[in-house]
matplotlib code that plots the C-alpha trace (Angstrom):
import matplotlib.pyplot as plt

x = [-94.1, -94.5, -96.1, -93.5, -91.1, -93.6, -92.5, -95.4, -98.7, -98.1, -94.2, -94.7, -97.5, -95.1, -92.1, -95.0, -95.8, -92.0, -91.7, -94.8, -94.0, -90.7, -88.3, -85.2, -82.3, -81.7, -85.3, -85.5, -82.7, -83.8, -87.1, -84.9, -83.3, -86.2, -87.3, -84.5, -84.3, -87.8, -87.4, -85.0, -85.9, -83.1, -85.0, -87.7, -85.0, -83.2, -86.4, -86.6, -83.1, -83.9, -87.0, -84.9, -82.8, -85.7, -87.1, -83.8, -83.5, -86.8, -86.4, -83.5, -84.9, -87.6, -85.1, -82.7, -84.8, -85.4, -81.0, -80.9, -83.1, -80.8, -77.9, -78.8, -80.0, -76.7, -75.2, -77.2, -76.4, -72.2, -72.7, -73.7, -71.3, -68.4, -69.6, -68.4, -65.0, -62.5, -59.1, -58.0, -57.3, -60.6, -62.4, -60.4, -61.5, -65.3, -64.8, -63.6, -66.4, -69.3, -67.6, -68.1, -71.1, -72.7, -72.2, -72.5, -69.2, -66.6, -63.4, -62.5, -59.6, -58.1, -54.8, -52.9, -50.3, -46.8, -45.0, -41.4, -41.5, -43.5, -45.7, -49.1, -49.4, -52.7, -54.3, -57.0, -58.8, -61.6, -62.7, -59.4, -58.1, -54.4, -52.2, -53.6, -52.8, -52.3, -48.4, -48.8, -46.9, -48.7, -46.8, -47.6, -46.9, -50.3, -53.5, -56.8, -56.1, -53.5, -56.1, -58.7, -55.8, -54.4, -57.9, -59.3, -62.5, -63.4, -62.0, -63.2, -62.7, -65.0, -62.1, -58.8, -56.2, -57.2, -58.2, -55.8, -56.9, -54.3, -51.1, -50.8, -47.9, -46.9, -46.8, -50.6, -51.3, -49.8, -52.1, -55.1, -54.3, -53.7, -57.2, -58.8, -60.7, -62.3, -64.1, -62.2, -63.4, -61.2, -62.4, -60.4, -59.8, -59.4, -59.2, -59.2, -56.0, -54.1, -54.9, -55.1, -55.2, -57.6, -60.8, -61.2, -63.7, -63.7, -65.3, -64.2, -66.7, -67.3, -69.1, -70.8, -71.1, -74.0, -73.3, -75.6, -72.9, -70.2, -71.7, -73.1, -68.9, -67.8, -70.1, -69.0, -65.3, -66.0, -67.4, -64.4, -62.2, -63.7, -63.8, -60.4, -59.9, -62.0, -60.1, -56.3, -57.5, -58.6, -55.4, -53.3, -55.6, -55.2, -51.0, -51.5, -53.0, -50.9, -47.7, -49.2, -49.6, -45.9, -44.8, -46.8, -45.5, -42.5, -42.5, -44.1, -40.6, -38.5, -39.6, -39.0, -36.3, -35.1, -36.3, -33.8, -31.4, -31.4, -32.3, -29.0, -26.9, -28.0, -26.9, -23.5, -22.5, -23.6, -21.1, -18.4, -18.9, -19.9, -15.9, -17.5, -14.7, -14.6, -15.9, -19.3, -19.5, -19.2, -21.5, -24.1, -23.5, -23.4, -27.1, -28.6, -27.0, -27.9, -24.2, -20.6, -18.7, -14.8, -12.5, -9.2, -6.8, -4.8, -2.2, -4.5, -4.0, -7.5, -8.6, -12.4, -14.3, -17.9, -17.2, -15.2, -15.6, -14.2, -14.1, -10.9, -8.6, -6.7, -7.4, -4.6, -6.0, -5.3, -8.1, -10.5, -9.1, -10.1, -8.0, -10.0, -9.0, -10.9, -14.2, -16.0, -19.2, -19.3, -17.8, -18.0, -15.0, -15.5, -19.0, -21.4, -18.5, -18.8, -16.4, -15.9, -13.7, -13.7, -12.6, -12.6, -11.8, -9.3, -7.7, -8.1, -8.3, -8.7, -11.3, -14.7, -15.7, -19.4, -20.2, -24.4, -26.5, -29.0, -28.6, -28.1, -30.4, -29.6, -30.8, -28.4, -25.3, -26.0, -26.3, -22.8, -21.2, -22.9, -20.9, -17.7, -18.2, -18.1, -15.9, -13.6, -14.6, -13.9, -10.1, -9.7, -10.5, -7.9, -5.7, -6.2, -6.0, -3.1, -1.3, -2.2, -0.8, 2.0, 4.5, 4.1, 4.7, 7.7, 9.1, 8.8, 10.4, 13.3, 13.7, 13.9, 16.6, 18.8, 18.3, 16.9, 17.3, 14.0, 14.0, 12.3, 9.5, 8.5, 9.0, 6.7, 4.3, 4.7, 4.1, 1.0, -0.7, -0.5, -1.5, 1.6, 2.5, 6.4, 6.4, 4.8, 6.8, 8.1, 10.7, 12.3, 12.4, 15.1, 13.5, 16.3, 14.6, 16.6, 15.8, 13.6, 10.6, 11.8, 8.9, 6.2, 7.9, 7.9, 4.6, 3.3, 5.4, 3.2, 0.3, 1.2, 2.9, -0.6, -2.6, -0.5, -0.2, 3.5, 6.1, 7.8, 10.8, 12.7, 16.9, 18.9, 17.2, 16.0, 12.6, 12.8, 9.7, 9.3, 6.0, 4.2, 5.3, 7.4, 8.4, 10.8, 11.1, 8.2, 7.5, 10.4, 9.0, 5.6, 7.1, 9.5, 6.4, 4.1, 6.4, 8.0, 4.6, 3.6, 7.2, 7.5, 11.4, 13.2, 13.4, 16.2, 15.0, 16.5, 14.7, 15.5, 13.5, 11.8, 12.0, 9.9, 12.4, 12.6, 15.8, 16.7, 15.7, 18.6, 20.5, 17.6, 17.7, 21.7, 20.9, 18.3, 21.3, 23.4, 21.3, 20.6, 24.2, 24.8, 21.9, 23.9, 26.9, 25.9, 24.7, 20.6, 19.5, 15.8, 15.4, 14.6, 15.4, 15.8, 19.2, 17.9, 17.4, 21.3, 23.1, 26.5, 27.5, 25.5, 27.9, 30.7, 30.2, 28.3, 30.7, 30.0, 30.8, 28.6, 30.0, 28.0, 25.0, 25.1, 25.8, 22.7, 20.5, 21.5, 21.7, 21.0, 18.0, 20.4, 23.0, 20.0, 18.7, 21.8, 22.5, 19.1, 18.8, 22.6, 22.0, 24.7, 23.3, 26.1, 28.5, 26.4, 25.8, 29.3, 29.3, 27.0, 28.9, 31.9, 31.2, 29.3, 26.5, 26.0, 24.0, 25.4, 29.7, 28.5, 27.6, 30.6, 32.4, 30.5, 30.1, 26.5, 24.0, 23.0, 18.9, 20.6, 21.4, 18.6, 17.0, 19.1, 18.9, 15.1, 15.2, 17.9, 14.8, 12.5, 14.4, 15.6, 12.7, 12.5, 14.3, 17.8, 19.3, 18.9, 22.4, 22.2, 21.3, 23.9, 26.4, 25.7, 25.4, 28.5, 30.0, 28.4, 29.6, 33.2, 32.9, 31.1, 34.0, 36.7, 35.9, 35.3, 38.9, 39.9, 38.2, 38.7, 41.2, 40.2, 37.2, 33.9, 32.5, 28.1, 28.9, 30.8, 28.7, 27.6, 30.4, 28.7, 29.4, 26.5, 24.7, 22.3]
y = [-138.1, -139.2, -136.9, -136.6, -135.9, -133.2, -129.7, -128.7, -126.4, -123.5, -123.4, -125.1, -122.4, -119.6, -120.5, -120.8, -117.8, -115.9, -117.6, -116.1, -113.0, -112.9, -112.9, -113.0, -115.5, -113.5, -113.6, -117.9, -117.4, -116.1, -118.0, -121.1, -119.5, -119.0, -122.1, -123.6, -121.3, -122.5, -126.5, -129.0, -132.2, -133.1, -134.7, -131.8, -129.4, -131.3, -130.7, -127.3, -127.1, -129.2, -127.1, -123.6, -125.2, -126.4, -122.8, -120.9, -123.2, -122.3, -118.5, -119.3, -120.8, -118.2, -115.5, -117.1, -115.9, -112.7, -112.2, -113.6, -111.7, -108.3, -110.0, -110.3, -107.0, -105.2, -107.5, -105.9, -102.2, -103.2, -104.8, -101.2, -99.5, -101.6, -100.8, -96.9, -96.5, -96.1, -95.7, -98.9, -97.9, -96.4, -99.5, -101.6, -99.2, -99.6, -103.6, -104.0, -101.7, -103.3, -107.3, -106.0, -104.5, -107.0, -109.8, -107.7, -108.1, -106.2, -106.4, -107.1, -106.4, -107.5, -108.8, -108.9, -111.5, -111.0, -113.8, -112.5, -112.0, -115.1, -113.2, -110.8, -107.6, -106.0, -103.0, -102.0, -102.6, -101.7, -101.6, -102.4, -101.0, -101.9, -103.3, -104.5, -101.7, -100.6, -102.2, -105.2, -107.9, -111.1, -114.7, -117.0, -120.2, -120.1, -119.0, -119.1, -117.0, -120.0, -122.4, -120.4, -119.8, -123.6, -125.1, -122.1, -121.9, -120.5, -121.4, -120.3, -121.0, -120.3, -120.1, -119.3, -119.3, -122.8, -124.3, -127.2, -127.4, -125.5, -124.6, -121.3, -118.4, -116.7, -112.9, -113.7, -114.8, -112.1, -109.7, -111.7, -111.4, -107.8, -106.9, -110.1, -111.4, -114.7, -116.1, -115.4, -116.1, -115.8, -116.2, -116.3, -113.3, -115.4, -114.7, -117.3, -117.6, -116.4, -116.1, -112.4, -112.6, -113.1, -111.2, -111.7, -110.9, -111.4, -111.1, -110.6, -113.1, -117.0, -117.7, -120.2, -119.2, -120.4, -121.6, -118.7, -116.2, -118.0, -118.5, -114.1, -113.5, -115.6, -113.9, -110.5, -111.8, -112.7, -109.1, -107.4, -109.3, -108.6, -105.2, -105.0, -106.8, -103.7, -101.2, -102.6, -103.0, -99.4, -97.9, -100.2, -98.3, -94.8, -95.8, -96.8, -93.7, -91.4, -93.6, -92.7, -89.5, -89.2, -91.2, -88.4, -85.9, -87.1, -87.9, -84.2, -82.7, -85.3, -84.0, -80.7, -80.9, -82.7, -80.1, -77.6, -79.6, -79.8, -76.3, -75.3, -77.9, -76.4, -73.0, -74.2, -75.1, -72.5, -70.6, -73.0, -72.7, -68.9, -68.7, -66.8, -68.2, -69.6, -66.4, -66.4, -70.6, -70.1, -66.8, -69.3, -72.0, -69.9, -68.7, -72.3, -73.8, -71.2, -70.7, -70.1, -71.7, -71.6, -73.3, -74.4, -75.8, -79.0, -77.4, -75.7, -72.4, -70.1, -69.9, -68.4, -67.5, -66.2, -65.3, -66.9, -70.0, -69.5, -73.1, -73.5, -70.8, -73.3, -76.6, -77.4, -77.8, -81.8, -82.4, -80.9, -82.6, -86.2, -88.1, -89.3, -92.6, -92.8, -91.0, -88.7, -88.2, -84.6, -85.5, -83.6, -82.9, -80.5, -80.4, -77.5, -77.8, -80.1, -80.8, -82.3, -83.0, -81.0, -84.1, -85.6, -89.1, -90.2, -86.8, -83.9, -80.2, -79.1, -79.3, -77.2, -76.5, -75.2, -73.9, -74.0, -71.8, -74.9, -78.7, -79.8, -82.2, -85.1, -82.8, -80.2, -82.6, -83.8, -80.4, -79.4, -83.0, -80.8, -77.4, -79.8, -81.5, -78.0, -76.3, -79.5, -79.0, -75.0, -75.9, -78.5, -75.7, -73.8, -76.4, -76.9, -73.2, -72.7, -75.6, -74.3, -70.9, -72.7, -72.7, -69.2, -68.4, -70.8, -69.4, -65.6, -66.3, -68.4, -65.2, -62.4, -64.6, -65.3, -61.7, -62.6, -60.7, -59.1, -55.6, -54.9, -53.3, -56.8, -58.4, -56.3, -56.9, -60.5, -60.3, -58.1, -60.7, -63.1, -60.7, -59.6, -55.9, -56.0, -52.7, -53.2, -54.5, -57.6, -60.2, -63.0, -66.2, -69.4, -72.5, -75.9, -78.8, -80.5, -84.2, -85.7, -84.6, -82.2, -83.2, -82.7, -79.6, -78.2, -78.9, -77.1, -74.4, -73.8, -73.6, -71.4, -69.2, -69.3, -69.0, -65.7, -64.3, -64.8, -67.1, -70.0, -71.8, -74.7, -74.5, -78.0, -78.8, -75.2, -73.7, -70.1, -67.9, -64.3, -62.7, -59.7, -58.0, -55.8, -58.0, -61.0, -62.2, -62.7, -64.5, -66.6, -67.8, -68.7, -70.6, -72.4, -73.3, -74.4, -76.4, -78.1, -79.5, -80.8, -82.3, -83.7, -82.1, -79.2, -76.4, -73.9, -70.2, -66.9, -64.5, -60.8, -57.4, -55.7, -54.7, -52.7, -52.9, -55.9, -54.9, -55.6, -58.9, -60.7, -58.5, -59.5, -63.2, -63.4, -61.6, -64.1, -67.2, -65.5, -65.4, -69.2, -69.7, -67.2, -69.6, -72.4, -70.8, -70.2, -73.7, -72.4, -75.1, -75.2, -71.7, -69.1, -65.2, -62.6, -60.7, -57.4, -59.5, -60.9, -57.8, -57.9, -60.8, -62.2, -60.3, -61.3, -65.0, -64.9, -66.1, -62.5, -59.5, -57.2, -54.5, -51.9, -53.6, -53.8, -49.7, -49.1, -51.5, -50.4, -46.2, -46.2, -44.1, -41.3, -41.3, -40.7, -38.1, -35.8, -36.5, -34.6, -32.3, -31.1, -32.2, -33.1, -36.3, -38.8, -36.6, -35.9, -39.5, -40.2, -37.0, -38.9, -42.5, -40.7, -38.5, -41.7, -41.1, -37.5, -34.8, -32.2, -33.3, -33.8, -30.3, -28.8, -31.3, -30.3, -26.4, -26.3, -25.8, -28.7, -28.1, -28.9, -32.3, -32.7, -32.5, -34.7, -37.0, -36.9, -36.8, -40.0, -41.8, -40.8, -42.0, -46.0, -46.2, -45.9, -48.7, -47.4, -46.9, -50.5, -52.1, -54.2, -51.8, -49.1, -51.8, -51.7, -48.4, -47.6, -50.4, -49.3, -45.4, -46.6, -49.2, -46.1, -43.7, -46.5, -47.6, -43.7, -42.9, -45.6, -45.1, -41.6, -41.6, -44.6, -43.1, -43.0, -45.7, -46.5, -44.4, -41.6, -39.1, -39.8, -37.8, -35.8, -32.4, -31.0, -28.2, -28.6]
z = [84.6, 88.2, 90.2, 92.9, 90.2, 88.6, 89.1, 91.4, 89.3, 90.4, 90.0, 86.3, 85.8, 86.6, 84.3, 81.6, 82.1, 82.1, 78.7, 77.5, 79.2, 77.4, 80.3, 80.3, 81.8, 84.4, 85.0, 84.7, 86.7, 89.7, 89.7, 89.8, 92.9, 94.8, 94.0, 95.6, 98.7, 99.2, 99.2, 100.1, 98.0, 96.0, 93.3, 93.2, 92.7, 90.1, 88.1, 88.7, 87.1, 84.2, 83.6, 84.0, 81.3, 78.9, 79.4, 78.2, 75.3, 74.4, 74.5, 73.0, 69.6, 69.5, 69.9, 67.1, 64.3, 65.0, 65.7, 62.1, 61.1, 62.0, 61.8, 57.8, 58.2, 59.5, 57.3, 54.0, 55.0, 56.0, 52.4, 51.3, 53.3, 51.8, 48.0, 48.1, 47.6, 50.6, 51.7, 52.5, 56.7, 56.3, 55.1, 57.6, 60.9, 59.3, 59.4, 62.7, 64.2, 62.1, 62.9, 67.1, 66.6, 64.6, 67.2, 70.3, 71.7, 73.5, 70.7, 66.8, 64.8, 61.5, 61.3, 57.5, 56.9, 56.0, 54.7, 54.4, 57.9, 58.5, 60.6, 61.0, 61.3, 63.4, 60.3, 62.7, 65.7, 67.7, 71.5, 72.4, 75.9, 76.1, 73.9, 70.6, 68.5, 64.8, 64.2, 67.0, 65.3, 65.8, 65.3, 62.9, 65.7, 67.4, 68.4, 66.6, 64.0, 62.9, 63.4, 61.3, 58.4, 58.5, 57.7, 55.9, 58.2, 61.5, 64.8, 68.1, 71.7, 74.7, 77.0, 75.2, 77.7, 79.2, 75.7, 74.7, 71.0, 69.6, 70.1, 72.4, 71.8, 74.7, 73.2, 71.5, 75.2, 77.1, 75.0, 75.8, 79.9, 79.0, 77.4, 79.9, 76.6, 77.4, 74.3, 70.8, 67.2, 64.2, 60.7, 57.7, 55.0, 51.7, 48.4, 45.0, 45.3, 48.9, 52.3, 53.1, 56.7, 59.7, 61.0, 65.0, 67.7, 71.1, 74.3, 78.2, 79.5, 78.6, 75.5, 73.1, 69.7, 67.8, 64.3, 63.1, 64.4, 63.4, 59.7, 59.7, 61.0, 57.7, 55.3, 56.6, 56.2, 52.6, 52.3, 53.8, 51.7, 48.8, 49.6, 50.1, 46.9, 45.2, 47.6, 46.4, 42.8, 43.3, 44.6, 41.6, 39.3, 40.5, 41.0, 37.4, 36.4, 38.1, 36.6, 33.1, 33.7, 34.9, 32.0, 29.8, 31.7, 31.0, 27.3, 26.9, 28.9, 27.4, 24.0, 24.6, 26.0, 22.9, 20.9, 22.5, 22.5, 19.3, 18.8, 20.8, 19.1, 15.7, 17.5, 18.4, 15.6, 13.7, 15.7, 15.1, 11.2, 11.1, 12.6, 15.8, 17.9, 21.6, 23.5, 21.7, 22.1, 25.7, 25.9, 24.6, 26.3, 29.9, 28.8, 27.8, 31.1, 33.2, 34.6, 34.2, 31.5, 31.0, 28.5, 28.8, 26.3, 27.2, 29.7, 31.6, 29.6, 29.8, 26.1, 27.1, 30.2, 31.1, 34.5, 37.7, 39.7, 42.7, 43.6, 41.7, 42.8, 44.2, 42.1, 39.9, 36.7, 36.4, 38.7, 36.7, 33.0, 32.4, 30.2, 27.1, 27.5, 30.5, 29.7, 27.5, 29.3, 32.0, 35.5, 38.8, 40.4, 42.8, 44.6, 42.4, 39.4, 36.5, 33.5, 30.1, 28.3, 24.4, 22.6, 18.8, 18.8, 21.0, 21.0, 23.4, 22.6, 26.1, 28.9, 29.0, 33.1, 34.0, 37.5, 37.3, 39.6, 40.4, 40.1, 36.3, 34.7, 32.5, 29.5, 30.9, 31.3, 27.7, 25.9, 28.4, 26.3, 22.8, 23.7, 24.5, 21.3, 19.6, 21.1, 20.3, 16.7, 16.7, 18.4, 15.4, 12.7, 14.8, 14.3, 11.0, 10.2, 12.0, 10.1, 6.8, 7.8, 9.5, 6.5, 5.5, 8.7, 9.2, 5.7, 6.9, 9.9, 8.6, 5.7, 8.6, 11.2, 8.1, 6.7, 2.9, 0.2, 0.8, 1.8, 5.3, 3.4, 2.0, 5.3, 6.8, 3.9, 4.4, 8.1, 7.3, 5.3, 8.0, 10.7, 12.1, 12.6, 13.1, 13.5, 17.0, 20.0, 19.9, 21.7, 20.7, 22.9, 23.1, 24.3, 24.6, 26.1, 28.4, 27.7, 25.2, 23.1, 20.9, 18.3, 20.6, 21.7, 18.3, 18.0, 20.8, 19.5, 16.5, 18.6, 21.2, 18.6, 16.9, 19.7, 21.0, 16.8, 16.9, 14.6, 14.7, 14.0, 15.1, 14.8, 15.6, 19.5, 20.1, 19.5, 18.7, 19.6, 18.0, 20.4, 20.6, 23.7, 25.5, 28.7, 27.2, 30.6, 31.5, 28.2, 29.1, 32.5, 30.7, 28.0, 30.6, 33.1, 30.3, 27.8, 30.7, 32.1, 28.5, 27.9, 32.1, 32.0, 32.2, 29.6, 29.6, 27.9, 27.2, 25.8, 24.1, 23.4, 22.9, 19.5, 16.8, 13.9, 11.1, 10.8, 14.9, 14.6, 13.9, 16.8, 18.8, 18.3, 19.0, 22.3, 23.6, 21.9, 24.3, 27.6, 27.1, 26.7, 30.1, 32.1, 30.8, 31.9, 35.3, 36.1, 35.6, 33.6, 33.5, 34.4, 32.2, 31.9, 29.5, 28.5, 30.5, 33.5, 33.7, 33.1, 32.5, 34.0, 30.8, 28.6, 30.1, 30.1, 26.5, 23.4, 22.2, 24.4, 23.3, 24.9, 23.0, 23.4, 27.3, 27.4, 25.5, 27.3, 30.8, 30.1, 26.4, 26.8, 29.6, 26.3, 23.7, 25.3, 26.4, 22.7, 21.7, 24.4, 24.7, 28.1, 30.6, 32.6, 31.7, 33.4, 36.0, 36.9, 37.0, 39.5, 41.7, 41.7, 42.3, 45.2, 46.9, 46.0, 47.3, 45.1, 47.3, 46.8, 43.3, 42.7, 43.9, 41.6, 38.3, 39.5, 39.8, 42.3, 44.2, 43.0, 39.2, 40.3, 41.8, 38.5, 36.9, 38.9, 38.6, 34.9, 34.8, 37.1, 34.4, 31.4, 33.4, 36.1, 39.9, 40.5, 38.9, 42.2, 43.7, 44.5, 41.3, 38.7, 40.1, 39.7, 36.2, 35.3, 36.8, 34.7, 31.4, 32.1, 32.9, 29.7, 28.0, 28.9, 27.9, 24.9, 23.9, 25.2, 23.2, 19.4, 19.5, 17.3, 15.1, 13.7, 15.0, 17.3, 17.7, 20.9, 20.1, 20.2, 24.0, 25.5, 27.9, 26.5, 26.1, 28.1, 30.7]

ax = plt.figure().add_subplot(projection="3d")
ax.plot(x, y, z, "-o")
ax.set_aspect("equal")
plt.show()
């Protein structure tokens, strides 16, 4: 070299020195200033430049190896760090903060791609100040991260916003302005077979980086990914486990509950063959399914109950029956209420309803199919029972309506043998269909007249009915309401009684012909009613007057008892009507103090009931005293008539 374009001894002596001394750029850097504060030759100061540069490339190479050096050093213990098992976040926050620290910089954060949404998704970050963030969506249409994934290597740029190498995205560069990052590396996260993601770092101020830091960034990228290959292996492991546990869990409850299902099944139908009958069947049941349990036959007809559901007070019961045709399988109806259907086949027996205290399981809703299934079976024993029984009980019936040869001793003996006391109160009921299905009619006959331990017969199109009871008409307005929903049409009934004599029965059964023919009469087809109930405009329109008949039903018991007592409260009663009504007139009529009628009176309201004095009932009672009174006036001298004793004669 020249020695005008030497740097002069002493300035070239000094520069040695910083090097040797270790100093630092800033330190070249402000030599070279002084230098050039100091002289004003262009070409001397070039030199000084060039040897300001030689110097920092010198420190620079005999700095390099020791940065490698702890650059392999932190990368050994993040190595370390990376072998214990962690939560996947956990493991991401610890890469980010080792991938800043390990290059010195001022940011990092790993990014995880997405590719149904064609996108990335920022896990973690670190040294962040604005808006990168756990969640920040970052597109997959530019930026180095695209770069670095498109050509699985590294991409960096020393001045991103004004670098032209790649194609820019305007959200990736708002974020960029935002955090005023400079310098940004991206590295690829890849494993055999997939590109994970992206591992980035960045600084606010320009940068070069070195291939040293670009090849220690990589290596800690292949380390964080296959960390994160051992963390999501990991977590399928311990999902795996926990799934196998579950499925024994499972198996362990599915077994046992098998086990008591069969357990109750075994149960159930013990009852069913044992002949326990409904009310035990649902007892069980109610205790197994932890609830209420009712049973209804096909009608909607109560047959057995453990308690009440409220919920259907006001539910008719076709929303709660399914037809079998549609399903066999328990159905919710009503929100807390489940039913079956109790069916055999294609046929149903009636509908089982359950009201559980807590949510049912699938081994609850099967073993509620079980108890439907048995109590299906118990109703078909029923059945078949009843239809055994069903002749003898047709034949007995048949004997006593056409008054056999047998005396009413055998009857009753009969009767007793098929559990029936006919010397209890019974009526009689009338039923005519008023359209088709007679057959099916007949048949429901036989079950209702088992179900309520009565007979059955069936005369031309009428179904006759023979009940335990003492209300015919309210047997009548059953019958009515529940045969005409099966059939879908009206049915006419009269009904007669009650009655605790075999030998009434016949009388009996004529009565209840002649109330159907009275409701036909009067234009009440469809409607049902017993004889008591229609009075004597019943008799009168009735092929039959049975004069003597309507006396003793409307003040039969007043005549039987003045005939035991020697009373006087026929005459009395006729008093009353006569003076309108007044005890007081009355008395002075019969000669008796007005506190005597009184009494009467009060023992006529014991004998026919509180309500012998409403406008309809005095109408007949003064009709069956003036028939009573006629048709005495007029037997007396033929003989004696069924009333002619009841002539008001006796004392008081």
């Amino acid at each position: 070299m020249a020695k005008q374009d030497a740097v002069p001894g002493d300035e070239l002596l000094e520069v040695l020195e910083l090097l040797a001394g270790e100093a630092s750029p800033v330190q070249l850097d402000q030599w070279s200033q002084r230098l050039h504060r100091e002289n004003t030759d262009s070409r001397l100061l070039e030199r000084v430049d060039k040897a300001k540069e030689l110097a920092l490339r010198i420190r620079g190479s005999s700095t390099r190896p020791q940065q490698r050096a702890a650059g392999m050093a932190a990368l050994v213990d993040m190595a370390r760090e990376l072998t214990r098992p962690h939560e996947l976040e956990t493991l991401l926050k610890l890469a980010t903060r080792r991938a800043r620290l390990l290059l010195n910089l001022d940011m990092s954060w790993i990014a995880f791609h997405s590719p149904e949404e064609n996108c990335s998704y920022v896990r973690a970050a670190d040294g962040h100040a604005s808006t990168i963030t756990v969640g920040f969506r970052v597109p997959s249409d530019g930026g180095v991260g695209n770069e670095a994934t498109r050509h699985s290597a590294p991409f960096w740029s020393s001045e991103y916003l004004t670098d032209e190498r790649f194609e820019h995205s305007e959200v990736i560069d708002e974020v960029v302005r935002a955090e005023n990052l400079c310098s940004i590396l991206a590295v690829p996260l890849r494993d055999d077979s997939s590109s994970l993601g992206s591992l980035y770092v960045a600084s606010r101020e320009r940068r070069l980086f070195h291939t040293d830091e670009i090849t220690l960034l990589s290596s800690l990228g292949e380390l964080v990914t296959v960390a994160i290959e051992k963390t999501r292996l990991l977590d399928r492991t311990r999902a795996e486990v926990t799934e196998l546990r579950m499925d024994t869990s499972e198996a362990v409850s599915s077994s046992q509950a098998a086990r008591r299902l069969h357990a109750a099944h075994s149960r159930l139908l013990d009852h069913v063959l044992r002949g326990k009958g409904l009310d035990a069947l649902a007892a069980d049941a109610a205790r197994e399914l932890d609830g209420t349990v009712l049973v209804y036959d096909t009608v909607g007809n109560k047959l057995a109950a453990t308690g009440e559901i409220p919920e259907l007070a006001d539910i008719e019961y076709r929303w709660i029956s399914a037809d079998v045709s549609d399903q066999h399988e328990p159905f919710q109806p009503l929100e807390c209420v489940w039913s079956c259907p109790a069916a055999a086949g294609s046929e149903q027996f009636g509908t089982l309803v359950l009201r559980p205290r807590g949510q049912p399981t699938e081994h609850d809703l099967h073993l509620f199919h079980l108890v439907a299934q048995s109590v299906a079976i118990s109703l078909l024993i029923q059945r078949s029972t009843a239809v055994a029984e069903g002749q003898l009980r047709e034949e007995l019936f048949e004997d006593l309506l056409s008054s056999s040869w047998l005396s009413p001793q055998q009857h009753a003996e009969r009767a007793r043998r098929l559990s029936i006391n006919l010397n209890e109160p019974h009526v009689v009921v009338v039923a005519r269909p008023e359209g088709k299905g007679h057959g099916r009619a007949a048949g429901w006959a036989s079950s209702y007249a088992a179900r309520w331990s009565g007979l059955k017969s069936v005369r031309g199109d009428h179904v006759v009915l023979l009940l335990p009871g003492t209300d015919a008409g309210t047997a009548a307005r059953s019958i009515s309401e529940e045969l005409s929903a099966l059939l879908g049409h009206p049915v006419t009934v009269g009904a007669a009684g009650p009655f605790s004599e075999p030998s009434a029965l016949i009388n009996v059964h004529q009565e209840a012909m002649r109330c159907l023919d009275a409701l036909t009469a009067l234009g009440n087809t469809g409607c049902a009613a017993a004889a008591r109930e229609l009075g004597f405009v019943g008799m009168l329109l009735s092929d039959d007057h049975d004069v003597d008949g309507f006396i003793r039903s409307t003040i039969g018991p007043v005549l039987d008892y003045d005939t035991a007592q020697a009373t006087e409260l026929v005459p009395t009663l006729r008093a009353y009507f006569d003076s309108g009504n007044s005890p007081t007139n009355a008395a002075e009529t019969l000669h008796v103090h007005p506190n005597t009628v009184s009494r009467r009176l009060e023992r006529v309201t014991t004998l026919l009931g509180p309500e012998w004095q409403h406008p309809e009932r005095i109408l007949e009672i003064q009709l069956a005293l003036r028939l009573q009174r006629t048709r005495h006036t007029l037997q007396k001298n033929d003989g004696p008539s069924p009333l002619a004793g009841h002539t008001g004669n006796g004392g008081t």
